[in-house]
Residue frames as a rotation matrix with the C-alpha (Angstrom) as fourth column:
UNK 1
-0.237 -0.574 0.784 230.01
0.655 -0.691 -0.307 -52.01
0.718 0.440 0.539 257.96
UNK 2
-0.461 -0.212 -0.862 230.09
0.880 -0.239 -0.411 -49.33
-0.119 -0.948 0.297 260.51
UNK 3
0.602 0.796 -0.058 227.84
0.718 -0.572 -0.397 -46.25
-0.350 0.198 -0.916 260.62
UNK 4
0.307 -0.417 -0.855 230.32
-0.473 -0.847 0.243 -43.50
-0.826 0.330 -0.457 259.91
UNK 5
-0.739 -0.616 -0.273 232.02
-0.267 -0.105 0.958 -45.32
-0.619 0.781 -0.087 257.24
UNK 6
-0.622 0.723 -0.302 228.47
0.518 0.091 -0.850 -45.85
-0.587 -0.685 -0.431 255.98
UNK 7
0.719 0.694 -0.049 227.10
0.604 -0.658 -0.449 -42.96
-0.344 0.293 -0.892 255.45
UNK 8
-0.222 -0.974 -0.053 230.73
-0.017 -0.051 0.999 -42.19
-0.975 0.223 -0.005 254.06
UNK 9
-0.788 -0.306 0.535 230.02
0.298 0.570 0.766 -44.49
-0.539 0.763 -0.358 251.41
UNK 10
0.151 0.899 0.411 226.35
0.879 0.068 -0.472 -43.33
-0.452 0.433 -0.780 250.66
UNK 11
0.504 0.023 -0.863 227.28
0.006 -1.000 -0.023 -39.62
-0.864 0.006 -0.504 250.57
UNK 12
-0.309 -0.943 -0.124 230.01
-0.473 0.039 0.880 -40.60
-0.825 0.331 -0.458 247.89
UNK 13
-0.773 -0.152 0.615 227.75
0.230 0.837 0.497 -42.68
-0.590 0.526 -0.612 246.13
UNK 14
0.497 0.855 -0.146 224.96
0.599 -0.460 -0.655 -40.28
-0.628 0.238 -0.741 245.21
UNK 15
0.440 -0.382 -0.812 227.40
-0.550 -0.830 0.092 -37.91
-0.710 0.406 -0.576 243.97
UNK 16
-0.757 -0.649 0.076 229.10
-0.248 0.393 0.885 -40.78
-0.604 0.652 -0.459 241.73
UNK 17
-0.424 0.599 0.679 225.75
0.776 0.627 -0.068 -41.76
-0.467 0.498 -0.731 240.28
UNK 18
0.823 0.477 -0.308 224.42
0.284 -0.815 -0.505 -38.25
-0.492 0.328 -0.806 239.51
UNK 19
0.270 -0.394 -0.878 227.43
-0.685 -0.720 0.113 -37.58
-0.677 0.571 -0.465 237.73
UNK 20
-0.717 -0.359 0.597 227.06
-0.036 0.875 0.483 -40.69
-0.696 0.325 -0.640 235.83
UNK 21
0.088 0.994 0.057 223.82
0.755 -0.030 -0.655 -39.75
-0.650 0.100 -0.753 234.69
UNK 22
0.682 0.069 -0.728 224.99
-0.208 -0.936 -0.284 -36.20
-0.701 0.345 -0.624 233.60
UNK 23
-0.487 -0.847 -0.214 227.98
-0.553 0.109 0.826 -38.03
-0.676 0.521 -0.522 231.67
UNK 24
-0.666 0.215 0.715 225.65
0.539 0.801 0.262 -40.61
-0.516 0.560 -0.649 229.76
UNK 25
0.139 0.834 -0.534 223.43
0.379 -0.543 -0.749 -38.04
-0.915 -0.098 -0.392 229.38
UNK 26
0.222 -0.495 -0.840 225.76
-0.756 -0.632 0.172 -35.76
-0.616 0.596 -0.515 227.51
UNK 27
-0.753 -0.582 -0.307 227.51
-0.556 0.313 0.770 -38.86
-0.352 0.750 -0.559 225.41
UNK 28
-0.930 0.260 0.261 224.29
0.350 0.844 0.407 -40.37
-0.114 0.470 -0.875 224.44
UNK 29
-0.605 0.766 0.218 221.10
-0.229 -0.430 0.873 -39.74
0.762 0.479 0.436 222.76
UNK 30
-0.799 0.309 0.515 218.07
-0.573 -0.132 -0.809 -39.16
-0.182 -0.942 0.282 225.65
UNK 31
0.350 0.851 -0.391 216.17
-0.937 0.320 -0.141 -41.97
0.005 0.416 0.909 223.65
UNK 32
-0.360 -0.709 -0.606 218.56
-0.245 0.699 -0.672 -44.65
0.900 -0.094 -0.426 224.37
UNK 33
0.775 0.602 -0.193 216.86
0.235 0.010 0.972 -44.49
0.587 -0.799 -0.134 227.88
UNK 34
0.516 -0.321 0.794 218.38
-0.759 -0.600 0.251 -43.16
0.396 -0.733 -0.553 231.34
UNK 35
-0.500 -0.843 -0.196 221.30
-0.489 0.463 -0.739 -45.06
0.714 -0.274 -0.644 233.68
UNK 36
0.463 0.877 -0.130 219.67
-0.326 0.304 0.895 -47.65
0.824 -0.372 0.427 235.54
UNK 37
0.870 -0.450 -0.200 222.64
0.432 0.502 0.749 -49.33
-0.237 -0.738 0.631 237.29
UNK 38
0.790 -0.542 0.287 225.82
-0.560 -0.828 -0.025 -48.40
0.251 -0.141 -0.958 238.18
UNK 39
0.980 -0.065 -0.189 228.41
0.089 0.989 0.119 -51.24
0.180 -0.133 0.975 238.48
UNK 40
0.308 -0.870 0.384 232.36
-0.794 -0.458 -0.401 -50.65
0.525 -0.181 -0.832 239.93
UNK 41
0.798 -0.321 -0.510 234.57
0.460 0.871 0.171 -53.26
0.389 -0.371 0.843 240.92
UNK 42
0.178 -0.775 0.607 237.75
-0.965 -0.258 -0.047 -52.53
0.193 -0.577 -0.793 243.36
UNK 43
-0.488 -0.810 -0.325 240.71
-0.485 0.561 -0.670 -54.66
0.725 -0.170 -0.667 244.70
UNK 44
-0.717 0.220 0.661 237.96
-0.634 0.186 -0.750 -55.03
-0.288 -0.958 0.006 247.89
UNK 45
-0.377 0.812 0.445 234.66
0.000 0.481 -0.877 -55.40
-0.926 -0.330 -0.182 246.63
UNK 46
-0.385 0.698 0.603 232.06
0.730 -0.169 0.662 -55.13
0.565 0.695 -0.444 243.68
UNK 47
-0.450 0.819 -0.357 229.30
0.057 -0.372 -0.926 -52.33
-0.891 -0.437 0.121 244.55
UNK 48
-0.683 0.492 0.540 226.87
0.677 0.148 0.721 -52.45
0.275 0.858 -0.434 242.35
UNK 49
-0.667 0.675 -0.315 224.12
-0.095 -0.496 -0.863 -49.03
-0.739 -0.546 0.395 242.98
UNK 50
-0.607 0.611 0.508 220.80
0.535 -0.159 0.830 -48.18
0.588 0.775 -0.231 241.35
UNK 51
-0.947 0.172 -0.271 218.32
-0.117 -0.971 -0.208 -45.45
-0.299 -0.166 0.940 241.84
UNK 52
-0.609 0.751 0.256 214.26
0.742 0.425 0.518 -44.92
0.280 0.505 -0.816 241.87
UNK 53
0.380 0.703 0.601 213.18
0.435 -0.710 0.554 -41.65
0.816 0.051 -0.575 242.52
UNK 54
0.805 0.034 0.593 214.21
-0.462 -0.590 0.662 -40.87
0.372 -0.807 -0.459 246.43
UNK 55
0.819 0.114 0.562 215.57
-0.288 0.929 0.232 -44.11
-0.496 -0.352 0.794 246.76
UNK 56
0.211 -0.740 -0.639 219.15
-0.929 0.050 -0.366 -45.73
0.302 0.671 -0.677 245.96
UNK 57
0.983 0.153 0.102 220.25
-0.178 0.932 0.316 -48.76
-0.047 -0.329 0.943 246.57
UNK 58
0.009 -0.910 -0.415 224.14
-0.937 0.137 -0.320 -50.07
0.348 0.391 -0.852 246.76
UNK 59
0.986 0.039 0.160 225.22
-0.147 0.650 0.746 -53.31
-0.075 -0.759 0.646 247.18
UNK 60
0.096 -0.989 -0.117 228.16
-0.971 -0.067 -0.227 -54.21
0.217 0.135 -0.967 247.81
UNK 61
0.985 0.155 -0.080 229.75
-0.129 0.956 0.263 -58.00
0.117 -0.248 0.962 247.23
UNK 62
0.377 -0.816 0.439 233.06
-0.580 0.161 0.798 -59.41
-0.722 -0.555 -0.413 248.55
UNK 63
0.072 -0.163 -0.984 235.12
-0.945 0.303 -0.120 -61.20
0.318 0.939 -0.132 246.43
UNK 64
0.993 -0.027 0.119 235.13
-0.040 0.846 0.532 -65.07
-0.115 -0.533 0.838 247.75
UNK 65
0.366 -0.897 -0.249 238.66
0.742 0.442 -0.503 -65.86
0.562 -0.001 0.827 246.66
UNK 66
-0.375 -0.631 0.679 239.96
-0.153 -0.681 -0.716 -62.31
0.914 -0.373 0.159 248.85
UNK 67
0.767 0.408 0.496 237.43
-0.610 0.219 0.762 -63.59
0.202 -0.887 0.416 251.79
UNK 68
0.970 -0.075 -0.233 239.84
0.149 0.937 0.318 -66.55
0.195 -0.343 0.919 251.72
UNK 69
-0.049 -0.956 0.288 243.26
0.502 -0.272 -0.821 -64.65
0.863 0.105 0.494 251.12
UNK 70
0.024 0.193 0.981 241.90
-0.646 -0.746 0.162 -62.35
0.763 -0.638 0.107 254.41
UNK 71
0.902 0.089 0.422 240.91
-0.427 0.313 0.848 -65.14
-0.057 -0.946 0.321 256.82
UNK 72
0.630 -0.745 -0.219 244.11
0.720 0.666 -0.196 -67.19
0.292 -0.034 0.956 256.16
UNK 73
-0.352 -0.877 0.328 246.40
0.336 -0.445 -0.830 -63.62
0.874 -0.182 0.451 257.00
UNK 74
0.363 0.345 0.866 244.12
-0.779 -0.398 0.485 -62.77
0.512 -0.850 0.124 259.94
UNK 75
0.838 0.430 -0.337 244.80
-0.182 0.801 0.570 -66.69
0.515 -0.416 0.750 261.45
């Protein structure tokens, strides 16, 4: 993935997880415990984030059957 689109995706993704947090918050009881993961699927990929203090993580996974629908229109 390229750096600008990147740090695109991170900047976007802090702000989707903190307002996930502030939404589960509100619809659920703070004894139920806090959002650990974050899980979104798209036409592209999976991303899948989580959070630990400073620290986020995303991953993102490809779908195998669109890897194969891509390399066969790129050929």
């Amino acid at each position: 993935m390229p750096y600008q689109r990147a740090v695109h995706h991170a900047n976007h993704i802090t702000e989707l997880y903190n307002k996930c947090i502030a939404q589960a918050n509100e619809l659920f009881d703070p004894e139920d415990g806090q959002v650990e993961n974050v899980r979104i699927r798209t036409e592209e990929y999976e991303m899948i984030v989580s959070s630990l203090g400073s620290y986020t993580l995303a991953v993102f996974q490809v779908d195998a059957s669109k890897m194969k629908e891509n390399a066969v229109v790129e050929a």
